[in-house]
DOROVO-790054 format. One record per residue (C-alpha): residue number from 1; x, y, z. Coordinates in steps of 0.02 Angstrom, whole numbers, plus 32768, in hexadecimal, padded with zeros to 4 digits. Layout:
% DOROVO-790054
   resi   east   north     up
    NUM      X       Y      Z
...
***
This chain:
% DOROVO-790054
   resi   east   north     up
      1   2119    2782   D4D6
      2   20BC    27BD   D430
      3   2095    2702   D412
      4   204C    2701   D4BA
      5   1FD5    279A   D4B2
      6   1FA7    2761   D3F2
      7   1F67    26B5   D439
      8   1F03    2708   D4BF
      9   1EB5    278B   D448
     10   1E97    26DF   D3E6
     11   1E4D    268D   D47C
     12   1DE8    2722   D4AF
     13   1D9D    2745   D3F6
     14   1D87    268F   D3FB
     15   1D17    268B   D4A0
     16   1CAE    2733   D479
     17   1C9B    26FC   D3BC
     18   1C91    263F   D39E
     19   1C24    25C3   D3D6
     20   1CAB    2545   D454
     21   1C51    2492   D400
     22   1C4E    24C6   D33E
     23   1CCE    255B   D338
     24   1C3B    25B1   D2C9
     25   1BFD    265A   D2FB
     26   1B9C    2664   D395
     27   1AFB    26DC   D383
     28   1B5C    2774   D3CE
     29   1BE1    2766   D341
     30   1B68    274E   D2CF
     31   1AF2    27D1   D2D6
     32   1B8A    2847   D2CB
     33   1BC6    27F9   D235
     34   1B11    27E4   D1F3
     35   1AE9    28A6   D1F1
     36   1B82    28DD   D19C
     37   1B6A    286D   D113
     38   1AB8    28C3   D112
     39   1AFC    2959   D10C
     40   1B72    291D   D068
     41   1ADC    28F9   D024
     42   1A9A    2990   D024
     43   1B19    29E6   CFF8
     44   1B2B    295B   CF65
     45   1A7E    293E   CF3A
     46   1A82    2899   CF66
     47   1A21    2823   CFAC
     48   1A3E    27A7   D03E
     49   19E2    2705   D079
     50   19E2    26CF   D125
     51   19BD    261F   D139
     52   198A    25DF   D1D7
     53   19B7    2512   D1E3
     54   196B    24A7   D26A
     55   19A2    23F7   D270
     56   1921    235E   D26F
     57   193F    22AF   D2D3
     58   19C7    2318   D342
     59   1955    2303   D3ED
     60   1948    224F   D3D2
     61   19F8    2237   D3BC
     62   1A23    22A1   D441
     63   199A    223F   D4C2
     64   19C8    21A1   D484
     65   1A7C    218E   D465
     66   1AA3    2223   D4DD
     67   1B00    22D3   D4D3
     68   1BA5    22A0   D49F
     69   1B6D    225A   D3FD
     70   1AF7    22E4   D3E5
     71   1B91    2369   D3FB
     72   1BDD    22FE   D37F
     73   1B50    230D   D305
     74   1B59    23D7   D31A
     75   1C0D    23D6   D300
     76   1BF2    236F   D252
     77   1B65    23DF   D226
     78   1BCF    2469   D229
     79   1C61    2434   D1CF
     80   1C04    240D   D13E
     81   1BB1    24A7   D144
     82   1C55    250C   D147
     83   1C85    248C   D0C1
     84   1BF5    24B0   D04F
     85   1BF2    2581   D06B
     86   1C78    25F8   D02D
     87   1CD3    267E   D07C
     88   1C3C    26FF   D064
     89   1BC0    2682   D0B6
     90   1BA4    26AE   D173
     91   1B99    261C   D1E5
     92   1B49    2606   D291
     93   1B0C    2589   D317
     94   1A78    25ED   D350
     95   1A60    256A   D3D4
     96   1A28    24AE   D3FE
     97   1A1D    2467   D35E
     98   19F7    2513   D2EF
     99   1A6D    2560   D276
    100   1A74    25FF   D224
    101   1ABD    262E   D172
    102   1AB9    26CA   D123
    103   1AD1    26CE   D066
    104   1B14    276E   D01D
    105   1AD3    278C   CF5E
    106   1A4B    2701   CF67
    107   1999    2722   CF31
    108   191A    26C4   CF52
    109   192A    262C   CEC1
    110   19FB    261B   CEE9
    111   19BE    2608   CFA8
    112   1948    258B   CFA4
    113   19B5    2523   CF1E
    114   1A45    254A   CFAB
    115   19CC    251A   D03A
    116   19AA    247A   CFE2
    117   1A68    244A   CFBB
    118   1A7D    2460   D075
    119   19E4    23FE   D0A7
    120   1A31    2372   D03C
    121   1ADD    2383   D095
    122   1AAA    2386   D12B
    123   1A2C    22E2   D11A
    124   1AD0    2269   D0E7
    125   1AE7    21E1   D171
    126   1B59    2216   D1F1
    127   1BD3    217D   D229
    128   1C1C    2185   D2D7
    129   1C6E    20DA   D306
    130   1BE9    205F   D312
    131   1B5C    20CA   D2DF
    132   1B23    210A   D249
    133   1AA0    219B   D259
    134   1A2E    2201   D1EE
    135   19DF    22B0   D1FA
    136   1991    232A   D18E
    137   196B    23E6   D1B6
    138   18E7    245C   D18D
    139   1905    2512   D144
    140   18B1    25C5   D158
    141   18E1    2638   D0EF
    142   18CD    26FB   D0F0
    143   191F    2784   D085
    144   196A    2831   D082
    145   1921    28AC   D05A
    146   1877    2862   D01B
    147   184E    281B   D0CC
    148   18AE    287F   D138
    149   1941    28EF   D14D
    150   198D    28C5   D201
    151   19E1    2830   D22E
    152   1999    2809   D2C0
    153   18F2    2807   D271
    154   1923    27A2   D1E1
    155   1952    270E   D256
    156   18AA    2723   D2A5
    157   1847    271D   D1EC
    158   18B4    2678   D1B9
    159   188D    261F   D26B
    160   17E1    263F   D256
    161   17D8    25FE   D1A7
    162   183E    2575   D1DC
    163   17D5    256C   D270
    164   1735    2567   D201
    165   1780    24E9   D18B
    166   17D8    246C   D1FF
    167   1727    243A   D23F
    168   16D7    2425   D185
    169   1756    23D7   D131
    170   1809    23C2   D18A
    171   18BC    239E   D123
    172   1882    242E   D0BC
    173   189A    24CF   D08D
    174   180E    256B   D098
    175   1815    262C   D06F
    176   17E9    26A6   D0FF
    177   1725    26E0   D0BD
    178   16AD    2757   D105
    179   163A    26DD   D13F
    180   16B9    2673   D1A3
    181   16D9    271F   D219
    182   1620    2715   D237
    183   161F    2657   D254
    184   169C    2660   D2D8
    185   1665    2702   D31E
    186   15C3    26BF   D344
    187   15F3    2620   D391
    188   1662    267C   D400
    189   15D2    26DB   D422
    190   156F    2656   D44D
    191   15E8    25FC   D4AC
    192   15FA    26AB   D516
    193   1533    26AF   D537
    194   151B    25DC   D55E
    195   1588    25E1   D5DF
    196   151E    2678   D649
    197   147E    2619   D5F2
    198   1453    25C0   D68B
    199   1475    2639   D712
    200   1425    26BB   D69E
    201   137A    264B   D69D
    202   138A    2644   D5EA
    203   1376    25A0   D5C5
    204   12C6    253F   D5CF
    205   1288    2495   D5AA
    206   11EC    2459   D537
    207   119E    23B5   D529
    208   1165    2359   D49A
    209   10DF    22D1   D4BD
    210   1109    220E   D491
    211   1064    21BD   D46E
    212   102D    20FC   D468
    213   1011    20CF   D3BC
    214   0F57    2094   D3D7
    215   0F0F    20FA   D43E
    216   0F5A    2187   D427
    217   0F7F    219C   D4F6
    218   1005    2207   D523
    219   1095    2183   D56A
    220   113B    21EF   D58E
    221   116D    22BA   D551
    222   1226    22D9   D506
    223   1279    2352   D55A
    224   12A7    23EF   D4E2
    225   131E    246C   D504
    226   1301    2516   D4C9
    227   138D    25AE   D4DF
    228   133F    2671   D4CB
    229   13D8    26C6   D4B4
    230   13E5    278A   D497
    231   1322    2776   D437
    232   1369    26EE   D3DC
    233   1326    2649   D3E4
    234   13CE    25DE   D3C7
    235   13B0    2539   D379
    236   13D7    24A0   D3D9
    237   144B    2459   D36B
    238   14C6    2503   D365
    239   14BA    2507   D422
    240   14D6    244D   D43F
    241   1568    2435   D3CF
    242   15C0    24E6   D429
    243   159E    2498   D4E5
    244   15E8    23F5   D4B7
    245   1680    244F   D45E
    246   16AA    24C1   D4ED
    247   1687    2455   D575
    248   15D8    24A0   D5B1
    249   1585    23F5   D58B
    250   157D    23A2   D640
    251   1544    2442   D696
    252   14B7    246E   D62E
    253   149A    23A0   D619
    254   147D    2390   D6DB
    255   1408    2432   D6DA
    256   13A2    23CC   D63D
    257   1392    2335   D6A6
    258   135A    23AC   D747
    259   12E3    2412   D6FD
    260   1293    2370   D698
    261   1295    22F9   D734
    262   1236    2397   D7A2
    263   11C3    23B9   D717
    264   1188    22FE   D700
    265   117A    22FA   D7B7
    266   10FF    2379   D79F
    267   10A7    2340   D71D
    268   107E    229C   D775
    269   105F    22CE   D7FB
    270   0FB3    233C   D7A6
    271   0F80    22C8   D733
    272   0EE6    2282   D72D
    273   0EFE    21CE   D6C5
    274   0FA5    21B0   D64F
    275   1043    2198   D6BB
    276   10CB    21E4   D61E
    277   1186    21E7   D648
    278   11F5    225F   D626
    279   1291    2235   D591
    280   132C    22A2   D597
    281   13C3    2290   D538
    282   145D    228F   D54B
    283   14FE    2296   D501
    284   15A5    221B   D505
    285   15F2    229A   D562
    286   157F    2295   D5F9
    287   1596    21CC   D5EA
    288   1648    21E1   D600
    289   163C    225B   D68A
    290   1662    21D6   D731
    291   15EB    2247   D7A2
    292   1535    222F   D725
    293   1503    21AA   D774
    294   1501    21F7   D80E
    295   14A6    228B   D7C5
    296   141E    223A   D789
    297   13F1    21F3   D822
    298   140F    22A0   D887
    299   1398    22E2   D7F5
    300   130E    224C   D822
    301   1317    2260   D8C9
    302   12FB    2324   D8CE
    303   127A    231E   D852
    304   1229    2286   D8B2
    305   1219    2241   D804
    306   1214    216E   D802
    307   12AB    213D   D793
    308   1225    20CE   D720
    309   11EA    216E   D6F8
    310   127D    21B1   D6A8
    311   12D2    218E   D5FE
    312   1377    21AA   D5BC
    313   138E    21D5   D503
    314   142C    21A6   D4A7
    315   1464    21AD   D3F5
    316   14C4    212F   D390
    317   154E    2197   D387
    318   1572    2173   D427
    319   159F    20C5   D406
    320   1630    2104   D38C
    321   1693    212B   D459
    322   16B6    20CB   D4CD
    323   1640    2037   D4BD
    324   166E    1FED   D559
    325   1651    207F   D5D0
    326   15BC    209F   D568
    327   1553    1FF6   D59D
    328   1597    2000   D64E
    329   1540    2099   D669
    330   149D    206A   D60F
    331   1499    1FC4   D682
    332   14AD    2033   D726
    333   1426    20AE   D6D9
    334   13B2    2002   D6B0
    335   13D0    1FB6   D76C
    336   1397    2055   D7B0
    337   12FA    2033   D746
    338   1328    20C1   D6DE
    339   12EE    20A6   D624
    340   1370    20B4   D586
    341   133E    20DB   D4E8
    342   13AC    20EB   D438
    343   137A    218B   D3DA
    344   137B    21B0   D329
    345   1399    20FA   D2FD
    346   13E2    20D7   D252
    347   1436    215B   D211
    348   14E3    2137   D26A
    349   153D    20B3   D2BD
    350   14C1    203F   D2B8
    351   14F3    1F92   D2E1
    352   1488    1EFA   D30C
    353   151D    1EC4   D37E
    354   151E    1F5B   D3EA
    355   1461    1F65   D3DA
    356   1460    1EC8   D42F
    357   14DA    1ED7   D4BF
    358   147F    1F63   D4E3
    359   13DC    1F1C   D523
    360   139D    1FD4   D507
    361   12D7    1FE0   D539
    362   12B3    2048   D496
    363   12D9    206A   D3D6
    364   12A7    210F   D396
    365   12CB    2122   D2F6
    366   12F5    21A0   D295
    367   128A    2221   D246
    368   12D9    222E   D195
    369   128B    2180   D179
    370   11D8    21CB   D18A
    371   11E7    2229   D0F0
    372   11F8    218D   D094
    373   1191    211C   D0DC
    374   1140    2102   D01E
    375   11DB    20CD   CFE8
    376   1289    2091   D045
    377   1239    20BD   D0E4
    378   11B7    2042   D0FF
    379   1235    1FC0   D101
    380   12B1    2018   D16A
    381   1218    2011   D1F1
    382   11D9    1F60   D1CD
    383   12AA    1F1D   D1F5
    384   12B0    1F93   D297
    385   1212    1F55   D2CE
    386   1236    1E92   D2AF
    387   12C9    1E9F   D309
    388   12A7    1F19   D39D
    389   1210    1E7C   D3AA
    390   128D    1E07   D3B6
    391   12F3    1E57   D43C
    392   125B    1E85   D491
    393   126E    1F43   D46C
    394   11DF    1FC2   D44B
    395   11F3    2033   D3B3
    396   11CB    20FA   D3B0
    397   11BC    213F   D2FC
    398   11E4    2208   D318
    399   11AC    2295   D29A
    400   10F3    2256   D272
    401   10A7    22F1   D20B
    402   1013    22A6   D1CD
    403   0F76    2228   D205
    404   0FB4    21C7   D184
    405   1059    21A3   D1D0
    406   101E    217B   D267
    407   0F9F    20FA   D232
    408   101F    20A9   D1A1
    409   10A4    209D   D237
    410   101C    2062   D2BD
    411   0FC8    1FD6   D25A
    412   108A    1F9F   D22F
    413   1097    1F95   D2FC
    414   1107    2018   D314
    415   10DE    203B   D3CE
    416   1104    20E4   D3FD
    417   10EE    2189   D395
    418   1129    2246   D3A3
    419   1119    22E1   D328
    420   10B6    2374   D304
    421   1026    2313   D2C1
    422   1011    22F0   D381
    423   1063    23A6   D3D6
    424   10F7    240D   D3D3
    425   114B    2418   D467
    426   10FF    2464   D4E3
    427   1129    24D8   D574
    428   1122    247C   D613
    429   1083    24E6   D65C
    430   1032    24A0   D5C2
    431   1057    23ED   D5E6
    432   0FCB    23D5   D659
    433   0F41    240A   D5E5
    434   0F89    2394   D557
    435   0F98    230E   D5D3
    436   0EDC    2310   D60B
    437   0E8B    2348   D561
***
């Protein structure tokens, strides 16, 4: 009978306290444990180091060679990490693929050195019968007392430094600072305000004129997108890079390609002479989404906006993806008589393999080589243009500042031209005027 009730009490301490695939602590158990071993080091004058571990490779294992290798991989993980702690070490599978260990006595030299030991543990290959895998694991680390004196915040400093650190330099390890709590506060902040953006009427498009090399004629704007956000004018490439991350991409993509397609509409519809198109990019993301396609056209067709009219901008990073669903979609956007241009050309994944299965209608290349068009730049734009001759491409040199770029980059028969030397971008009730001036 008392071997009975001391198995259930086992079994019961065992479900509220451990975590049923890697028998470590689960967070409850943890947190208990955590702030009494705060409390000891109080009452010690000690300090403690909470390292929070996230693993790196685990979600392609997982998708790839499915769940029950990935529970393997956890279950591994943790045995060497019980292996490689001692008896003061706290232990705990916060969840997924994160761990938590709490390190009584450690300052902040001992846990780093310890973080790295564990980083190196962790990163040996992991053999499970026919396959032999590999993952690292990135480490945030924050301290009692100097950062903070609760457990539950401590986990929340380390996650955000490892947070912070796994997206500059993963399989590493990174003390909690000041400025990483700002860092992640604000892009939580701004995540918060670009999903109300549109319904808020935050967000507004400008339009940077494209102009033929020779005479200077307005062919085609670039569609800008601008986000005012509590006074603040957020920069494009903070917003961009949160909407992509948090899956806000396609909605405010499809409102870029609305707004652009009505305003050209516009545009051509009051102008006098020139006939410009409208360019709008777009990310891999929206390529990959199975219903763009049939947004574009619903965006043609309520702007009334001919598809020869419109433009889609992509970047060479792009190509880095899914090649294959990549040209599918640019030959349904180019048999709709939609145009294709490659943006920022050269300073990525450029390829004269993919530039040529392409069949893209433009090159625009990339405004870092303007600023050394007396040296390594000139060259850069003599190659482009040669070849984008020989595949029957035209060429758009971006960032012209100065007379003197545009006529060095004109009389080389470069045959499109954008920058300040020509406008900013403009707001669209400007458009008109630049247009017909």
């Amino acid at each position: 009978m008392e071997l009975k009730v001391a198995r259930r009490t086992a079994k019961i301490y065992e479900l509220s306290n451990l975590d049923p695939l890697t028998g470590l602590f689960n967070r409850t158990a943890f947190l208990h444990h955590l702030e009494e071993q705060l409390a000891k080091g109080e009452k010690e004058n000690e300090p403690v180091a909470l390292l929070f571990i996230d693993l790196d490779g685990f979600k392609k294992i997982n998708d790839t060679l499915g769940h029950e290798t990935g529970d393997k991989v956890l279950k591994q993980t943790a045995i060497r990490l019980k292996a490689f702690g001692d008896e003061e070490h706290l232990l705990c599978r916060w969840g997924g693929d994160e761990f938590l260990i709490a390190v009584m006595g450690a300052n902040q030299d001992v846990a780093i050195t310890y973080a790295q030991e564990v980083i190196s543990k962790i990163s040996d290959y992991y053999d499970f019968e026919s396959n032999r895998l590999s993952i690292g694991a990135t480490v945030g680390i924050a301290l009692y007392p100097e950062h903070a004196i609760k457990g539950d915040e401590l986990i929340q400093l380390a996650d955000t430094a490892m947070y912070c650190q796994k997206k500059l330099s993963p399989r590493s390890v990174v003390l909690f600072n000041k400025e990483m709590g700002h860092r992640v506060f604000r892009e939580q902040k701004l995540k918060v305000g670009l999903a109300e953006a549109i319904n808020k009427q935050q967000l507004r498009m400008v339009y940077q004129p494209i102009v033929n090399s020779q005479s200077y004629q307005v062919v085609a704007f670039e569609a800008l997108l601008r986000w005012d956000f509590d006074g603040e004018n957020v920069p494009p490439d903070e917003f961009i890079t949160i909407a992509v991350q948090y899956g806000l991409i396609n909605a405010i993509g499809n409102w870029v390609l609305q707004q652009s397609c009505i305003a050209a509409a516009q545009w051509l519809k009051d102008c006098k002479c020139s006939q410009p198109s409208v360019s709008v990019n777009v990310s891999v993301l929206q390529l990959h989404n199975p219903n763009f396609i049939t947004f574009i056209v619903s965006a043609l067709e309520t702007a009334q906006l001919n598809a020869d009219k419109l433009t889609i901008e992509i970047t060479e990073s792009i190509f880095s993806n899914d090649k294959e669903t990549i040209f599918e979609r640019i030959k349904e956007l180019q048999s709709m008589g939609i145009k294709v241009s490659i943006d920022d050309f050269g300073t990525e994944y450029s390829s004269l393999s993919v530039i040529q299965d392409l069949a893209a209608n433009t090159i625009k290349i990339a405004r870092s080589f303007i600023n050394k068009l007396e040296t390594s730049g000139m060259a850069i734009f003599e190659a482009v243009k040669q070849m984008a001759s020989s595949l029957d491409y035209a060429v758009i040199a971006e960032g012209i500042e100065t007379q003197q770029q545009a006529e060095v980059l004109s009389n080389l028969g470069i045959e499109m031209l954008q920058g300040y030397y020509f406008s900013k971008p403009l707001e669209l009730s400007k458009v008109q005027n630049y247009i017909n001036h």
